[in-house]
N, C-alpha and C positions, 0 to 999 in steps of 0.2 A: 633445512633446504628451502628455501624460495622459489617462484616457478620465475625466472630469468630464461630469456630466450636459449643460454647456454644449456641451463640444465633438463628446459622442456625439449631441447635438441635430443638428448640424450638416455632420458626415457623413450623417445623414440625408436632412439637405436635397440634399447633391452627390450622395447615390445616388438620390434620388428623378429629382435635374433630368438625371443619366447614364440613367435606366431611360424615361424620354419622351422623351429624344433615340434611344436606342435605337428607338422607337417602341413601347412600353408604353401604352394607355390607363390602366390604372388601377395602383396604387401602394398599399401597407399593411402593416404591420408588428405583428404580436401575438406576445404570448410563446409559446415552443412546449407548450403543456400548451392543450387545448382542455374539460377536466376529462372528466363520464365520462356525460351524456348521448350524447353523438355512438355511443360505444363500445353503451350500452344498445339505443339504435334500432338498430344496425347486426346486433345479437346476435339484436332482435327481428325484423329482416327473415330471418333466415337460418334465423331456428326455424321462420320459419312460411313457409317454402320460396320467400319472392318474389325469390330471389337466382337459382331455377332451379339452370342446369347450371354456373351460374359458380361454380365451385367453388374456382377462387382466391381468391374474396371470404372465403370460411369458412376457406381454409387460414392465411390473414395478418391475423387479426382484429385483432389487439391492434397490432399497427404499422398499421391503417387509424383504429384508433379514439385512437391517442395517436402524437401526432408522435415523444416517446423510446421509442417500440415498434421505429421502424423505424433513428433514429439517437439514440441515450442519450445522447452528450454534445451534443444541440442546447438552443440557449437560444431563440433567436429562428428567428420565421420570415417572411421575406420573400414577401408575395403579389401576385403581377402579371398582368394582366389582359391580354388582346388580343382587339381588336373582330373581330367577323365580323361584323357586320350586312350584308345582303343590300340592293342596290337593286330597289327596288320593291316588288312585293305578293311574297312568301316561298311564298304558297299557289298562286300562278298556272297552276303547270305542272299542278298538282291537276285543272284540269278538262280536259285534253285527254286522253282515255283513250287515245289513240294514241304517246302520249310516255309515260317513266319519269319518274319524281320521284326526284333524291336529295339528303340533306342539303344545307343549305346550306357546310355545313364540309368536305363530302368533293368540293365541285366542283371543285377545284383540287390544288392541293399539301399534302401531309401536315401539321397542322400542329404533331404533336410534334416535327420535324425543326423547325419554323419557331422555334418557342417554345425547345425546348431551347438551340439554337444565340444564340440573345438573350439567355437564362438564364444561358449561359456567358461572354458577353462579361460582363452585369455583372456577376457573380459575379469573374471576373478585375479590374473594377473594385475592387471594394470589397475584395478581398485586398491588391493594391497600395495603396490607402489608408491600411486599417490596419496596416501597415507601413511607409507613411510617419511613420504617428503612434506607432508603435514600440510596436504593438498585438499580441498574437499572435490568430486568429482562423483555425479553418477554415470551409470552405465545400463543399455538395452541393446540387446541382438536381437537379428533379423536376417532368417532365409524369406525366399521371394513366398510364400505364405503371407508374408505381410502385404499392406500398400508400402513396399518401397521401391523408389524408383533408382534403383539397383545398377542397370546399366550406365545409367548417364554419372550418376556415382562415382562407376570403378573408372569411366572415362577422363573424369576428372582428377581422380585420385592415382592416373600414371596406368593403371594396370594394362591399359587398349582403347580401340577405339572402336565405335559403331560400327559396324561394318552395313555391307546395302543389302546385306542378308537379316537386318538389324539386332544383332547379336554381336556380344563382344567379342573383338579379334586380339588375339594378342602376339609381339613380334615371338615371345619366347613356346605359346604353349598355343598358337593358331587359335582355332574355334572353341578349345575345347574344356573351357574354365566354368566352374561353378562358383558364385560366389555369393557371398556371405556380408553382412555388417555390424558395427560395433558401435552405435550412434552414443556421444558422449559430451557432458557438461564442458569439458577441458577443450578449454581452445588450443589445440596441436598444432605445428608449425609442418603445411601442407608439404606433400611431397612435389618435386617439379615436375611439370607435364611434360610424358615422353610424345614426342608426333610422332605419327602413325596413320596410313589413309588407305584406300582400295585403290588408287588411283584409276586405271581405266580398266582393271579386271570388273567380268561381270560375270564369272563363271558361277556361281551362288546365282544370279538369277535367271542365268540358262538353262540348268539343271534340274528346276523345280518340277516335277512331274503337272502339276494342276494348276501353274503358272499363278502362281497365289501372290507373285510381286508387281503390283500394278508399275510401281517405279521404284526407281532406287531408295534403298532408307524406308522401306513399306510396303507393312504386309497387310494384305486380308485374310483376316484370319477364317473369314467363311470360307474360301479354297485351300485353305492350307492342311496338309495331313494329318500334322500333328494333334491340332484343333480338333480334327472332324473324327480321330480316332478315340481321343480322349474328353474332350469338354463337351462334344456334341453328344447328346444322348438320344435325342429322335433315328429314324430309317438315315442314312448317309443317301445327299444327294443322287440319283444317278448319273448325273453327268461327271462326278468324281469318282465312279465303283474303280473302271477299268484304270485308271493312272493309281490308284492307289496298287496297285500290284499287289505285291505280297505284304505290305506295311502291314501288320498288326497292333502298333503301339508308338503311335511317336512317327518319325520321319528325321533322319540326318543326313538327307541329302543336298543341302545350300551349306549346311556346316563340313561337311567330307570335302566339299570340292574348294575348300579354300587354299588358296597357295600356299598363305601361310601355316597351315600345319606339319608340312616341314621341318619344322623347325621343334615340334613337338615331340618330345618324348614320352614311349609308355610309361601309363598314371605307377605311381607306387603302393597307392591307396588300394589296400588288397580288399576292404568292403566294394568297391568300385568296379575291382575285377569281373570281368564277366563271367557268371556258372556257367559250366560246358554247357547245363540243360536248357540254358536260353541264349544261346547264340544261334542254334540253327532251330529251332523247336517244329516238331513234325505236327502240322497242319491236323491230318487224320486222328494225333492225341488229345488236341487242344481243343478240336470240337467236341469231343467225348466230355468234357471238365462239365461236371455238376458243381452247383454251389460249392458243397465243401470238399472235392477237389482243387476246383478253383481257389479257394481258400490258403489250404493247405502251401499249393504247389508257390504261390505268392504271399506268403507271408512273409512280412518285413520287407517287400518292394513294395516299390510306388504303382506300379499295375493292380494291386489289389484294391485302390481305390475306388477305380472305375466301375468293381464288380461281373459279373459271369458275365451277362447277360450283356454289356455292351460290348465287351472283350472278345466273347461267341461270334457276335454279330460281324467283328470286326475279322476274324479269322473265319468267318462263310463268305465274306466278301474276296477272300485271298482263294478260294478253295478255288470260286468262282473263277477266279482270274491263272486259275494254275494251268486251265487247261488237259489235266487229268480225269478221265470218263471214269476213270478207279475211284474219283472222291465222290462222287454223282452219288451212290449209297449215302456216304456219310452225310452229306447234306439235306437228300431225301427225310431219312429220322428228324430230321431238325423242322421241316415243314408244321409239324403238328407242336412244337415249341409253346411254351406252355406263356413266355414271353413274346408280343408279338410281332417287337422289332425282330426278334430274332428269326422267328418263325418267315418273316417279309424277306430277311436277307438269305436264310434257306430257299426260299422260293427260286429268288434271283438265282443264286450259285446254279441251282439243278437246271434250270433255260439256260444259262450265259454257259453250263458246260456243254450241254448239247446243241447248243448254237456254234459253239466252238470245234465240237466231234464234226460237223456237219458240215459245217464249213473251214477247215484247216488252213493252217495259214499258209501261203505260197510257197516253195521250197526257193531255197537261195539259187542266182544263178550257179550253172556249172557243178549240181549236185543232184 
């Protein structure tokens, strides 16, 4: 077998139909050069500090902004998609201020471990392949762990496009795609770009609780939730306690309100599924979590990364904001915290509830 544009057509086809039996939603292929906008934005976000304390993002620019930054002999690159769409309303657990909210990606199992492990079955695929067809070809995977500049990737690669929430959108599967790469010697014959745009929806950047979208297509990550929940480790600003509501982990609020998820069906991926115990998770439990509860109750999620003590912190800011005089004990105990962010965001919750008892919010008219 010779690689002729015919037959490299057609290993495309058996990688694409092995990558959906795998259970891949979405499938694409663009050459590894994504040219040098991605690289410019990425430059500009970091000049003008919305990258924050993530200071890996500045140290590995040029492998974030060009696929041969991170691997030089790549020709192609393989981009794969995996649904997490949520059943039901994504915002729901939003109105019980006596429960936490956390992403809808982190209720479950990790899914770098889910996706990598996929990556490498086809990736093993498509080596045996091209070596039936007496092809030589290497192959490396990549979840976002890596510097790869992933999004502009799948955009290239047909899967979706940026949206102004700058997260991929997709026509079939909305906001709500994880995905994956397969960076490879073989120059593969790209997939064609589907167009796709926000046109004049802004509802992703109306929605943001801490107005974290200076403008369209960009974020600052210093006001953003998700950031300040998870990569921030210092005390959380105060001017962000109260919009943070009940977040404890994450924020999917610019990704819920996209129109296009519509169109999205619940995920199949049953690691993805959300545990009953963390879709509404009771505030008054979560504070109680010693290290190796904490441990324990997050093993094998991506929440266990972060550790007790900013997770604690992150769940006395919510207690804070519940509005419940009944949490006021439990965050009291927390004062004498043996860690001090945590001990600082006890402080807060036990003022910010009695500042709340004391002053109540207005009753709606007509009630």
């Amino acid at each position: 077998m010779s690689s002729s544009p015919t037959l490299m057509h057609r290993l495309v086809e058996r990688l694409e139909t092995k990558a959906r039996e795998l259970g891949f939603y979405a499938f694409g292929i663009c050459a590894a050069d994504i040219g040098e906008e991605t690289g410019d934005r990425l430059r500009d976000m970091i000049a003008q500090g919305h990258h924050s304390t993530m200071t890996w993002m500045a140290e590995r620019v040029e492998s974030r902004a060009h696929p041969n930054g991170l691997w030089p002999e790549a020709r192609s690159v393989i981009s794969l998609g995996l649904s997490y769409a949520p059943e039901g309303d994504p915002l729901a657990t939003l109105a019980d201020k006596a429960c936490g909210n956390i992403s809808i990606y982190a209720r479950n199992r990790d899914y770098h471990d889910i996706i990598k492990g996929m990556l490498k079955h086809l990736a093993q695929y498509l080596v045996a392949e091209t070596r039936r067809a007496q092809l030589e070809a290497e192959v490396k995977v990549f979840v976002d762990t890596a510097p790869v500049p992933e999004k502009p990737l799948a955009e290239q690669a047909g899967l979706g496009w940026q949206g102004k929430h700058t997260n991929l959108v997709s026509r079939d599967h909305g906001s709500w795609l994880l995905l994956g790469e397969i960076y490879t010697t073989l120059e593969l014959p790209p997939t064609p770009h589907r167009a796709g745009q926000c046109g004049s929806c802004s509802r992703c950047l109306e929605v943001c609780p801490t107005s974290a979208f200076p403008s369209p297509y960009r974020l600052d990550a210093r006001r953003c939730i998700s950031y300040l929940t998870i990569e921030h480790a210092g005390p959380i600003p105060h001017e962000f306690r109260e919009a943070m509501g009940n977040h404890i982990y994450g924020c999917d609020d610019c990704l819920s309100a996209c129109p296009w998820n519509r169109f999205a069906e619940e995920s199949r991926v049953m690691k993805l599924k959300a545990r009953e115990d963390l879709i509404a998770p009771r505030l008054s439990e979560l504070a109680a979590l010693d290290d190796a509860g904490f441990r324990t109750l997050f093993s094998g999620s991506p929440i266990k990364r972060i550790g007790r003590n900013r997770f604690v912190r992150n769940v006395l800011i919510a207690i804070g904001n519940s509005g419940d005089e009944g949490m006021g004990p439990i965050a009291e105990r927390l004062r004498d915290d043996a860690d001090p962010v945590v001990a600082e965001a006890a402080d807060w919750a036990v003022k910010r509830l009695a500042q709340t008892v004391s002053s109540p919010m207005p009753a709606r008219p007509g009630l």
